[in-house]
N, C-alpha and C positions, 0 to 999 in steps of 0.2 A: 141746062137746067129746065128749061120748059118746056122740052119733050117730054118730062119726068113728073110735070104737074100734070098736064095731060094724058097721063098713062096715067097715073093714079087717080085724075078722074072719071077716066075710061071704065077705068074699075071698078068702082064706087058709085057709077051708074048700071054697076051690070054686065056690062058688055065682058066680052072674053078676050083671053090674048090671043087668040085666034090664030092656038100652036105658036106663038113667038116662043124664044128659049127665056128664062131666067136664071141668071146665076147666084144663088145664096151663097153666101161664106157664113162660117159659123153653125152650122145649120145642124148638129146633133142635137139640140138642145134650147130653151128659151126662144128668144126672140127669132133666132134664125132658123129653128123648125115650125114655127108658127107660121113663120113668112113663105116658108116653101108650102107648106100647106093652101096657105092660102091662096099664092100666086096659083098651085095645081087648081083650085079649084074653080080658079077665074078664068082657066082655061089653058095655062102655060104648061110647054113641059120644063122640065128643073131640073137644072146642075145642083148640085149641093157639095161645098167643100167643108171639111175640117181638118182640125191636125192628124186625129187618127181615123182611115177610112172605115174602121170597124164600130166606131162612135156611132155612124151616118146609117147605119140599117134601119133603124127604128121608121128615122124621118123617109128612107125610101120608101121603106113601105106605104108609109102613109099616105104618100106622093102616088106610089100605082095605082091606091086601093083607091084612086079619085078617076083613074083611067087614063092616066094621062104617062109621059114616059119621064121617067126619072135615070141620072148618071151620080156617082160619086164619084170622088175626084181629092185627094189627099191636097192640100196648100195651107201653108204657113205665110202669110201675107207680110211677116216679118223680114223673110227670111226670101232677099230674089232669087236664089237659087233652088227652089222650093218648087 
């Protein structure tokens, strides 16, 4: 867990993820396309999953149009064989 505060302060000072990957889940929508945006913009590139991969285009876009690389990725966190 204090990796995680550290990366978040990382961020919040500006600094970039300097190409590390992020992984969202949830990410077509609300919180977890805000979050992929933002991580692209802090300088990460971003996985982004949801239940449907067809959901996730929107938030891709959003993710390249920052320049950074973007992957989608179907998972159901519920579900381990997913």
């Amino acid at each position: 867990m204090a990796d995680q505060g550290k990366e978040t302060q990382s961020m919040q000072n500006g600094n970039s993820g300097n190409g590390q990957i992020a992984l969202v889940t949830g990410a077509s929508y609300g919180i977890g396309a805000a979050s992929a945006r933002h991580l692209a913009q802090a300088g990460f590139d971003v996985i982004v999953t949801d239940l449907k991969i067809d959901d996730l285009a929107e938030t891709l876009a959003a993710v390249r149009a920052t320049g950074r690389d973007a992957h989608a990725l179907t998972l159901d966190l519920r579900d381990l064989t997913s």
